[in-house]
C-alpha positions in Angstrom: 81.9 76.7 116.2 80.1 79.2 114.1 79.7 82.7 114.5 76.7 82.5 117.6 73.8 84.9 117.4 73.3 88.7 117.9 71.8 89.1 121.1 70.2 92.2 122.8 71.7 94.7 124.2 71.3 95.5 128.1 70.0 98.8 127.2 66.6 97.1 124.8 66.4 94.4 127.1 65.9 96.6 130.7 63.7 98.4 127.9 61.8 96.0 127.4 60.9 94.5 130.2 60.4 98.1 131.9 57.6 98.2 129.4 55.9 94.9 129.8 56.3 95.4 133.3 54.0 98.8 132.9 51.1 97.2 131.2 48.2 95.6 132.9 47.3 92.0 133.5 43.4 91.3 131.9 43.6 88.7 134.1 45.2 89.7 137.4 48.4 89.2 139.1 47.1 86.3 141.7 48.1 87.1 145.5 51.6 85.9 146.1 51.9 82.8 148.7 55.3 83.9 149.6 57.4 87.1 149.9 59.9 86.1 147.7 60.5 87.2 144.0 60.9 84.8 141.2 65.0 85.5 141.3 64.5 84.5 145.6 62.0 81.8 144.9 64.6 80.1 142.8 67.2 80.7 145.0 65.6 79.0 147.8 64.5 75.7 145.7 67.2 73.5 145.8 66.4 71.6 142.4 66.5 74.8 140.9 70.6 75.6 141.9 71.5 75.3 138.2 69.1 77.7 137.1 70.4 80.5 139.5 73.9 79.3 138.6 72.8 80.0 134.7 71.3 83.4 135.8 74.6 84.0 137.3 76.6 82.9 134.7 74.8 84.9 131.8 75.4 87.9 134.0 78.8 87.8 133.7 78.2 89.8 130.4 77.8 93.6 130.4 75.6 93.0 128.2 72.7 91.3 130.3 71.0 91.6 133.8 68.6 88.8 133.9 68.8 88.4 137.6 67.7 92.1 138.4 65.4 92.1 135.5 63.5 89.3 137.3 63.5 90.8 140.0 61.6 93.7 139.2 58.0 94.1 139.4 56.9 91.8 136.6 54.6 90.0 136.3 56.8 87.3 134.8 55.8 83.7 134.2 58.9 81.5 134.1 59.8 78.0 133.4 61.9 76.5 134.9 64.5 73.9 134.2 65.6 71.6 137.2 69.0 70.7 137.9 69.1 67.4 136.0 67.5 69.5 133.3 70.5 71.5 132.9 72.7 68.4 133.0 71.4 67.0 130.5 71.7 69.9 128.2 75.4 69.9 129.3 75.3 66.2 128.0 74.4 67.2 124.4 76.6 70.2 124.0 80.3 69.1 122.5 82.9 70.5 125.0 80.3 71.5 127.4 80.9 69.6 130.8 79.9 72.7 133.4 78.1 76.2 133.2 81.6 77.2 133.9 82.2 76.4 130.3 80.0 79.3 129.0 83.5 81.6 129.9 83.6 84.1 126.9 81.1 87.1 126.4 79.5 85.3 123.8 78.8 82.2 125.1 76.9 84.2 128.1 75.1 85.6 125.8 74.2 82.6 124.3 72.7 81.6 127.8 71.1 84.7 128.4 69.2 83.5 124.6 68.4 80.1 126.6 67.1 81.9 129.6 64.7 84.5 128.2 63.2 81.5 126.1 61.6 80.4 129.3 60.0 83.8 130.4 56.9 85.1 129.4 56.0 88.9 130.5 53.0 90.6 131.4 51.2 87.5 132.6 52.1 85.6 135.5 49.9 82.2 134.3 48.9 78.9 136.7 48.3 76.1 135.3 44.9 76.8 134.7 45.0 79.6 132.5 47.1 77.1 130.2 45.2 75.6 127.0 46.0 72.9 124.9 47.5 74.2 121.8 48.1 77.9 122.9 51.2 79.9 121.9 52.8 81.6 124.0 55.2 84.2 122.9 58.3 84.5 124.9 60.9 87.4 125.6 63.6 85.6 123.7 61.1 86.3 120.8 60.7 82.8 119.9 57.4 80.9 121.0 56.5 78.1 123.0 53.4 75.6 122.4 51.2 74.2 125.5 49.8 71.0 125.5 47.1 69.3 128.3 47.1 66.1 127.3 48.1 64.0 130.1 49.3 66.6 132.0 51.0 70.0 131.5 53.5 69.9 128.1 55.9 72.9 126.9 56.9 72.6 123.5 59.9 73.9 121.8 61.8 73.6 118.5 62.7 70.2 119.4 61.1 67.1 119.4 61.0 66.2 122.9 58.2 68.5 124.9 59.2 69.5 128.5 56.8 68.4 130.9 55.7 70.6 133.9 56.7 68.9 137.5 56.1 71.1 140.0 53.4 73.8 139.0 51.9 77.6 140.1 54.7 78.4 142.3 53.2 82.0 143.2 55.8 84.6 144.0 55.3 88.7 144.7 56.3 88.9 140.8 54.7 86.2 138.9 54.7 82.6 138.7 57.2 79.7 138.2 56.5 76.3 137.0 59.3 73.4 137.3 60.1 71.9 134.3 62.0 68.6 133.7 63.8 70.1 130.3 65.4 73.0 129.3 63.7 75.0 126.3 65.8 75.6 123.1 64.6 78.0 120.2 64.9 77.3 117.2 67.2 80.1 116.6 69.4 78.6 118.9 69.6 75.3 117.3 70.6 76.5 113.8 72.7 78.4 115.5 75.0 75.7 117.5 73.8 72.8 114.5 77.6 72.2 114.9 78.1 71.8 118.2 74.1 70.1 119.8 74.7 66.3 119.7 72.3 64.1 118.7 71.6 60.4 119.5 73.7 58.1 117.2 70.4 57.1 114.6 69.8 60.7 114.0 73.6 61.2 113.5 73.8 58.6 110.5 70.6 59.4 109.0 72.0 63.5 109.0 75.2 62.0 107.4 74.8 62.2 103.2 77.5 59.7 103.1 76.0 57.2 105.7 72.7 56.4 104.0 73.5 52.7 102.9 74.1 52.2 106.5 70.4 53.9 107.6 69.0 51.9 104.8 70.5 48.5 106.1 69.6 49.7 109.8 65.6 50.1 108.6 66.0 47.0 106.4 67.4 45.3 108.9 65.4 44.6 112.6 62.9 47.3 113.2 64.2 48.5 116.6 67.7 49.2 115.6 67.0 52.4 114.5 65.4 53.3 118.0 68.0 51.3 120.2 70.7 53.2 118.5 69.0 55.9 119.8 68.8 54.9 123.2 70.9 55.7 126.4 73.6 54.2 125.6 76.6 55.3 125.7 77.3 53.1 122.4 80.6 53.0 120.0 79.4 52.3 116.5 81.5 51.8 113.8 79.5 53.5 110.7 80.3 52.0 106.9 80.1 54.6 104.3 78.4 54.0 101.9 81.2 53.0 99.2 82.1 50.4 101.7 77.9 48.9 101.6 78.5 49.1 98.1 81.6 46.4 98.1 80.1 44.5 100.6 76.8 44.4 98.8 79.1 43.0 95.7 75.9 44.2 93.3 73.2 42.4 95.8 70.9 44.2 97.6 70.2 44.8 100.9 66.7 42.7 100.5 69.0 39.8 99.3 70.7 39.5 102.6 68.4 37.0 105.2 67.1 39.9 107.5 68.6 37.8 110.8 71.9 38.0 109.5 71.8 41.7 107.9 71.0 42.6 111.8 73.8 40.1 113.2 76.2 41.9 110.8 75.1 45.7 112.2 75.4 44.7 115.2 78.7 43.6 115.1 79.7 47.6 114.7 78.5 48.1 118.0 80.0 47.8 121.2 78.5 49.4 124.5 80.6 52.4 125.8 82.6 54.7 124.7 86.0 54.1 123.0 87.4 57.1 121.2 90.3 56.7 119.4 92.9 57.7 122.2 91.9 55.9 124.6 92.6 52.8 121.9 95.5 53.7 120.5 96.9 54.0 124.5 96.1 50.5 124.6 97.6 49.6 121.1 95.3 46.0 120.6 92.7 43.8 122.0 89.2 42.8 121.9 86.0 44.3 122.8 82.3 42.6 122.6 79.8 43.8 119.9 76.6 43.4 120.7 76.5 40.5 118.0 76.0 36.9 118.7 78.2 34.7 118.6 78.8 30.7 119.5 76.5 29.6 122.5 74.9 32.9 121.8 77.7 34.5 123.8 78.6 38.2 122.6 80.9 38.4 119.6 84.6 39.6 119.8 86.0 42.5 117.7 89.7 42.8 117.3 91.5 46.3 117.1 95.0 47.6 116.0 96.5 50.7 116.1 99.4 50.0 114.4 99.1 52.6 111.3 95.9 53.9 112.1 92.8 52.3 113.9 91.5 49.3 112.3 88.7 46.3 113.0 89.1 42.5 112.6 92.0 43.2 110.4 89.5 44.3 107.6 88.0 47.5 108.2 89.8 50.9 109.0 88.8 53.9 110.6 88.4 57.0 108.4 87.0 59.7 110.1 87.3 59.3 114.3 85.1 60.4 117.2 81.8 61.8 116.0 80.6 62.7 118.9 76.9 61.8 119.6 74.4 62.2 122.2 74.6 57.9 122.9 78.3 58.0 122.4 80.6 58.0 119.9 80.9 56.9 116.0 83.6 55.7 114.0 83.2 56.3 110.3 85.0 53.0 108.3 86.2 52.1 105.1 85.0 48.3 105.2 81.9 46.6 106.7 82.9 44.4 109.2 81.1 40.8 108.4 80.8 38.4 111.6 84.0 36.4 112.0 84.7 32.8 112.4 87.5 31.4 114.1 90.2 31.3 111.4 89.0 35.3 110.4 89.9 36.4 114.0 93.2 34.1 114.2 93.8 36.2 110.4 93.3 39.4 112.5 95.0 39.3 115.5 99.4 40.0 114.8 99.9 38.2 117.5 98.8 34.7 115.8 100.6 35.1 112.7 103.0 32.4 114.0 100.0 30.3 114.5 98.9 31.2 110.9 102.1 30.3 109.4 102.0 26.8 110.7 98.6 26.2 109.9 98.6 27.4 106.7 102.5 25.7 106.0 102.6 23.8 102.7 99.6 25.3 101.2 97.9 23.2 104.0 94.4 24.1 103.9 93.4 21.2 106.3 92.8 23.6 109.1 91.5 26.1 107.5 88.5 24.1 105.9 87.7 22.9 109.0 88.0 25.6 111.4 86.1 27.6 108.7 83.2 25.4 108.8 79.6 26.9 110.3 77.9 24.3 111.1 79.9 22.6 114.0 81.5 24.4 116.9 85.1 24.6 118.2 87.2 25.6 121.0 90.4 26.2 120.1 93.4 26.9 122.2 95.5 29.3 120.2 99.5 29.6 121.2 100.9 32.9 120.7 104.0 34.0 118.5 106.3 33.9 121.7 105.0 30.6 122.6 105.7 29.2 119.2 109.4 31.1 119.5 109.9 29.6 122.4 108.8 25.5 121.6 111.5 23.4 120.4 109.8 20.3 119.3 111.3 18.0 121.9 109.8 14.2 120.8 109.8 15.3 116.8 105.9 15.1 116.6 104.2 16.3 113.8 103.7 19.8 114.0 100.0 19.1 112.1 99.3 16.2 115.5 100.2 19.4 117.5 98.3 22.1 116.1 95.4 19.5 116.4 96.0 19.1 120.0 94.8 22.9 120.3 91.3 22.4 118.8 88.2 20.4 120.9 85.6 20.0 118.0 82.0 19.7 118.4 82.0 22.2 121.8 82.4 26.2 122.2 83.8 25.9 125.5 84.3 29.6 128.0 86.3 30.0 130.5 83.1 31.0 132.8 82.2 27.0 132.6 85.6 25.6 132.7 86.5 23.1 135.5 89.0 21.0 136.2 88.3 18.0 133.7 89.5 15.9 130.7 88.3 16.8 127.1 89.1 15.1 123.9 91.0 17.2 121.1 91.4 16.6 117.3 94.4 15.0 117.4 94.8 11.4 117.7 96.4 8.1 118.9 95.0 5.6 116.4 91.8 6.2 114.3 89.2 7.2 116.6 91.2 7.5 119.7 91.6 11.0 120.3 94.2 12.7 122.4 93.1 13.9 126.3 93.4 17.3 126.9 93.5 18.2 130.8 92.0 21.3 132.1 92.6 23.0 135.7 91.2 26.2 137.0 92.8 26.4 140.3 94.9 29.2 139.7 93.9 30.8 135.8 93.2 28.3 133.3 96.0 25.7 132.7 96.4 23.0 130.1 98.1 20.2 130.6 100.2 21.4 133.3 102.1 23.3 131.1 100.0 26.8 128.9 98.3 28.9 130.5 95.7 31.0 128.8 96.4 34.8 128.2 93.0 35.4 126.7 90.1 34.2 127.3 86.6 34.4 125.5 87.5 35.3 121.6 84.3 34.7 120.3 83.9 34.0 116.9 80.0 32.4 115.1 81.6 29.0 115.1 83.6 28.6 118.1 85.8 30.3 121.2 89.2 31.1 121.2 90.8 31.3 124.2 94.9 32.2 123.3 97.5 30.6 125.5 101.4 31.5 126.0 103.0 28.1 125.2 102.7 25.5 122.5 100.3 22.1 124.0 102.6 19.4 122.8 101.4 15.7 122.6 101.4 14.1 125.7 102.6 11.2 127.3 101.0 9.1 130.3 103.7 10.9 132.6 102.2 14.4 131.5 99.1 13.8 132.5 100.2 12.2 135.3 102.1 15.8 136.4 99.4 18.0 135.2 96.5 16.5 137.3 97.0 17.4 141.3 94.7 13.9 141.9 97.9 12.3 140.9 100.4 14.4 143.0 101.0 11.1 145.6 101.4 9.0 142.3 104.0 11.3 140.4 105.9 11.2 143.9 105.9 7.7 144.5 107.2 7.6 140.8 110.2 9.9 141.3 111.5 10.9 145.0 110.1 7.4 146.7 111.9 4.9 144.0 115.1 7.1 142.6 116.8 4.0 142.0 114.1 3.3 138.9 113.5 6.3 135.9 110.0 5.4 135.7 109.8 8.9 133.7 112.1 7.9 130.8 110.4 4.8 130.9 106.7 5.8 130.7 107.8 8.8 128.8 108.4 6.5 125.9 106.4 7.0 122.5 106.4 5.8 118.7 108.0 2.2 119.9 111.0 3.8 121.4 110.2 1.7 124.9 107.7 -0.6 125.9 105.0 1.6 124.7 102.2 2.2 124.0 101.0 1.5 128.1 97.8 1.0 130.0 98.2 2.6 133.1 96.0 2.4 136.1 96.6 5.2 138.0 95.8 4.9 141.9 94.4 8.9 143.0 95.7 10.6 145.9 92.9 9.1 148.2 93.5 5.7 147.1 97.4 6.2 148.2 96.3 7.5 151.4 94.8 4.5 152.3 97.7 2.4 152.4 101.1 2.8 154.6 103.3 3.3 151.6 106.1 1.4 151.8 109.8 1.6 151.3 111.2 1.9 147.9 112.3 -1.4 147.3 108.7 -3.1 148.3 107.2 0.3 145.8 108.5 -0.4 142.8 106.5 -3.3 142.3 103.0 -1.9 142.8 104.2 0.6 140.6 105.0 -1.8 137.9 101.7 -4.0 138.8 99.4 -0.9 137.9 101.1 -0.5 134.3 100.5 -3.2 131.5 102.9 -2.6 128.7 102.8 -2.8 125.0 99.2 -1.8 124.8 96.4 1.2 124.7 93.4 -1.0 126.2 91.0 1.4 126.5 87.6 1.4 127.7 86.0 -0.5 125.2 88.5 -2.8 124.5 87.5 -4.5 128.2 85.3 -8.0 128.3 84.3 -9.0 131.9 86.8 -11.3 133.5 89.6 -10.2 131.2 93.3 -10.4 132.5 96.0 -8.6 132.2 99.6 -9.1 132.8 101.5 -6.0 133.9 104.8 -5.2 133.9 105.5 -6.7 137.2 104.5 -9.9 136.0 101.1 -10.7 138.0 98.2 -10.2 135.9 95.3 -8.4 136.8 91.6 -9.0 136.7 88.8 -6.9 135.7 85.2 -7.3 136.3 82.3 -5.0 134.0 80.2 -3.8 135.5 81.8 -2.5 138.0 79.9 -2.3 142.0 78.2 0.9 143.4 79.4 3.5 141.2 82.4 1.7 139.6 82.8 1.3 136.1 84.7 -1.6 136.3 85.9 -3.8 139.4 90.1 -4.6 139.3 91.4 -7.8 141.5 95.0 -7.3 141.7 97.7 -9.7 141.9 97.4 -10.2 145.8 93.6 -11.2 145.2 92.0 -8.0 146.6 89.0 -7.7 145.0 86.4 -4.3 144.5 89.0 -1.9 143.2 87.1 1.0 141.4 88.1 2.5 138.3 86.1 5.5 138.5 87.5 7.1 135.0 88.9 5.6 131.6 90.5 6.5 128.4 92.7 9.7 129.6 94.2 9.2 126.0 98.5 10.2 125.8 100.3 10.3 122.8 101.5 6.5 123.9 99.2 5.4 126.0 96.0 5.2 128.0 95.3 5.9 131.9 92.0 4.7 133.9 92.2 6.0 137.4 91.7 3.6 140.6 89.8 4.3 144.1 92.5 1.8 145.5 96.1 0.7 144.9 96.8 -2.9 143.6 99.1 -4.7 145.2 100.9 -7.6 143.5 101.1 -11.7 144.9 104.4 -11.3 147.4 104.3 -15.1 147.7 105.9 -15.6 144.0 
C-alpha cells in the first residue's frame, strides 16, 4: 500500500474545532428535540452502530478525539453513513473485511480522514437550508456538493452521490442527517488508488494493457460494459491485448458478426468468484460462462492446474486475482473462442484416450463430423480408465464403437433424460442404426453397463456428458439386461430354463449363431399375466417369441405376414394394430390381440419389438 496521508495532529484538530465552535451561527442553532449530543444521538440509533464503531476505532490513535470533539458544544452538522453504508465501503477496500482491520496508527488515521469528511462546523443545517448546487466545506478540508433534485444528494469525489435517508435529526449540538453512503475525498482516493476496488469494466478500461478487450466489449453488445459492472460477483478472464491481436489474425474487431464477438466475451465470464487457489485445490473441471451454447444452455469452460492455470486447453493465466469490486479478473495470454465438441474433448486430459482412438490412423472421420456447426450431438464420452479398462470382448470395430457414443441430430441434458431408447451413429446395416438404452433410476446409466461421471459439457454444437466405461455394441441379450421392463424376461431366460444357454445363443453376432434375430420381447406386465410354467413347458414360448436368421424391423412388416420362429410355429401379425397397438401378433396357439407397443430396439445382431402379452405356441403339434 502506499505511504497513506499526513493527518492532523490532536493538538490542530481540538484547535480547530474549539474555534469554530466559538463563532456564531447567522442563522441560529435550531432548539434541540432531544437531550442528546450528536456522539449520544448516534449512539442510540441503531443503523448508525458502525458509525460509533468507526468513531471508536479512529480513536484508538493518540492522535485523534473525534468522539469528544463531537461532543462539545458545536454546532456540528454531520452526515452520516448507515451501517450497510459502511459495509459496503468494507466491500471495496482490498483486505478490508471489518473496522477491526483499521489496527495500525495509520490506518486510524486514515478513518479519522473518512470521518471529518462528513462534518461541517459552525452550522448545524436541516434540510432546508440545503441548495441545489452549494458547497459545503468540510473539516477534513475537502468539500462536499448538494443537490435537490429528487430529493436530498451529497456529492463527493466519486461518482456515486450519497443520498440523504433520514433527515434533521436535531440534537443539543447540531444536526445529523442519515446517509445511505459513506463520503470519500478525493485526497483519500489518490491516496488508497491501490487498494479502492472498482467494478470489473472500470478495472479493464484503467488497465493500458487491456484496451483491445474494452474495445471489443463497446464493439461488442452495448450493455456489457455496464453488466460487467454490475453486482456480480463475476470471474472474468481478461485477454491482453497481444492475445486480441492473434486472435484478430490482422481482422478487425468490426469484421467479427457483432452476435458472435459478444458470444465469444462472454465466454470469459463465469458468475462468482474463483481465485486461483481455490482452483488449483480442485486441480480440473468445468464451470458455466455466461455464453450460449447448444439448446441455448450455458457454455462449459474447462480448467487445469497442472503447470499453471489454464482455459479450454488454449488460454493460460498470466497475471491472477485482480481483485475488483464485482469479483475477480484473470489476466490471459489467449482469447478463449466458443468451443465445439471435439475442442473440449482436445481440452480435457482426461479424454486423451478418447482422442487417440478417434484420431487413430490419421482418421479424421470423427473429427469432421463432430466439428460440424450446423447439426447437434450428444456424445457420450468414455474416460481414459474406462478405455484402460475395455478389452474388446466380440472384436468389433473400434470406429462401430466410438460411434455407438455419439446420438446425432439432438443435444440431449441430463435434466431431460428419462428412461428411453435413442438411436446412435453406429449401425446394423445402412440405415439401421444401433439402440442406445437410457435409465435414470439411480444416475444416468447406458446400456446397463456406463454410468455417466459428468454431466452437461456444453459445447455450440452439442453436450457431452463423459461416462466411466467404454458402450460396446450390443446384442439383443444386452438390451434385454439393461432395461428393468425385461427383468421377468431375462429371468425366465436364465434361472427358470438352466438346462438351455439362451445367452450364448442370442448373444451371437457377425454369423457366428443363428443371428441376426427378431425378438419379441414379452414386458414384465405381460409375464405377470400368465402362471409361468415349469422349465420344460418354458422353453418353448421362449423360442416361439424369437425368429431367427433375420432383423425384421418395423418397416419390413406387411399386414397378415408370418413368421416362423425358432420353435417352429409361425406367428402372425396384423398392421394396424387395435387401440393403441402398433401391430396385432396371433401366436402359434391362435390367441389373437397381442400388442407390440414398441419396435426396432436395434442390437448389433438383431432387432427386439416389445409385446403387452406372451405368445404361446400350438401344444397340439
Amino acid at each position: 500500500m502506499k505511504a497513506l496521508i499526513n493527518f492532523k495532529t490532536a493538538t490542530l484538530l481540538l484547535f480547530f474545532l474549539t474555534l469554530t465552535s466559538c463563532s456564531d451561527d447567522d442563522n441560529g442553532t435550531p432548539p434541540p428535540s432531544n437531550q442528546n449530543n450528536i456522539v449520544e444521538t448516534a449512539q442510540a440509533t441503531a443503523d448508525l452502530s458502525s458509525l460509533v464503531s468507526a468513531l471508536q476505532k479512529a480513536d484508538e490513535s493518540a492522535s485523534n478525539d473525534l468522539i469528544s470533539a463531537l461532543s462539545g458544544p458545536g454546532p456540528f452538522t454531520v452526515f452520516a453513513p448507515t451501517n450497510a453504508a459502511f459495509a459496503d465501503l468494507l466491500a471495496q477496500l482490498d483486505g478490508f473485511d471489518s473496522l477491526d482491520d483499521f489496527n495500525t496508527q495509520e490506518l486510524q488515521n486514515l478513518l479519522a480522514t473518512i470521518l471529518t469528511y462528513h462534518v461541517i462546523v459552525g452550522t448545524a443545517a436541516q434540510s432546508t437550508d440545503l441548495s441545489n448546487g452549494q458547497t459545503l466545506t468540510t473539516l477534513q478540508g475537502g468539500t462536499l456538493t448538494v443537490s435537490t433534485t429528487g430529493g436530498v444528494f451529497i456529492g463527493d469525489a466519486t461518482d456515486t452521490d450519497a443520498e440523504v435517508t433520514t433527515a434533521n435529526l436535531v440534537t443539543t449540538n447540531g444536526v445529523v442527517h442519515i446517509i445511505d453512503k459513506v463520503l470519500l475525498p478525493q485526497t483519500l482516493l489518490d491516496e488508497l488508488a491501490d487498494i479502492i476496488l472498482v467494478p470489473i469494466t472500470d478495472l479493464a478500461i484503467g488497465n493500458e494493457n487491456l484496451e483491445n478487450l474494452v474495445a471489443a466489449l463497446v464493439a461488442a453488445d452495448g450493455d456489457l460494459p455496464n453488466a460487467l459492472r454490475g453486482d456480480g460477483p463475476f470471474t472474468v478472464l481478461a485477454p491482453t491485448d497481444t492475445a486480441f491481436e492473434t486472435f484478430l489474425g490482422g481482422a478487425a474487431l468490426e469484421d467479427i458478426p457483432v452476435e458472435t464477438l459478444t458470444q465469444v466475451l462472454l465466454n470469459h465470464v463465469i458468475e462468482g468468484e474463483l481465485f486461483s487457489s481455490y482452483l488449483q485445490s480442485l486441480g480440473s473441471g468445468y464451470y458455466k460462462t455466461l455464453a450460449r451454447g447448444a439448446q441455448d444452455e450455458n457454455m462449459s469452460i474447462f480448467f487445469n492446474t497442472e503447470g499453471g492455470v489454464t482455459f479450454n486447453g488454449v488460454s493460460t493465466v498470466e497475471i491472477a486475482d485482480v481483485k475488483a469490486l464485482n469479483g475477480v479478473v484473470h489476466i490471459v495470454d489467449a482469447v478463449i473462442d466458443l468451443p465445439n465438441i471435439v475442442d473440449h474433448a482436445v481440452a480435457n486430459p482426461n479424454l486423451s484416450s478418447l482422442v487417440a482412438a478417434l484420431t487413430a490412423g490419421a482418421n479424421t472421420t470423427f473429427t469432421d463430423l463432430l466439428s460440424d456447426e450446423m447439426e447437434e450431438f450428444t456424445v457420450f464420452a468414455p474416460v481414459n480408465s474406462a478405455f484402460d479398462a475395455f478389452t474388446n470382448p466380440n472384436s468389433n470395430d473400434i470406429n462401430a464403437i466410438l460411434s455407438n457414443h455419439v446420438v446425432v441430430g439432438t443435444a440431449a441434458f441430463s435434466s431431460g433424460l428419462s428412461n428411453t431408447y435413442v438411436n446412435t451413429a453406429a449401425e446394423f446395416a445402412a440405415d439401421e442404426n444401433l439402440s442406445l438404452y437410457i435409465n435414470v433410476d439411480d444416475g444416468v446409466t447406458l446400456n446397463g453397463v456406463s454410468n455417466v461421471a459428468e454431466a452437461d459439457i456444453v459445447a455450440t454444437n452439442g453436450v457431452i456428458h463423459a461416462v466411466d466405461a467404454v458402450i460396446d455394441l450390443p446384442t439383443v441379450v444386452t438390451f434385454a439386461v439393461a432395461d428393468p421392463n425385461f427383468s421377468t424376461l431375462v429371468q425366465a431366460l436364465t434361472e427358470l430354463t438352466p438346462s438351455v444357454d439362451f445367452v450364448s445363443v442370442l448373444s451371437a453376432q457377425g454369423g457366428s449363431g443363428s443371428d441376426p434375430f427378431t425378438v419379441f420381447a414379452p414386458t414384465n406386465a405381460a409375464f405377470a399375466a400368465i402362471t409361468v410354467p415349469g422349465e420344460a413347458d418354458l422353453i418353448p414360448i421362449l423360442q416361439h417369441h424369437v425368429v431367427a436368421g433375420a432383423n425384421i424391423r418395423s418397416g419390413d412388416l406387411s399386414d397378415g405376414i408370418m413368421a416362423p420362429t425358432l420353435e417352429g410355429d409361425n406367428i402372425t401379425i396384423n398392421l394396424s394394430g387395435t387401440g393403441d397397438n402398433i401391430a396385432d401378433v396371433t401366436d402359434g396357439a391362435g390367441n389373437s390381440g397381442i400388442g407390440i407397443d414398441a419396435v426396432d430396439v436395434q442390437a448389433i445382431n438383431g432387432v427386439i419389438h416389445v409385446l403387452d402379452g406372451v405368445l404361446i405356441p400350438d401344444t397340439t403339434n
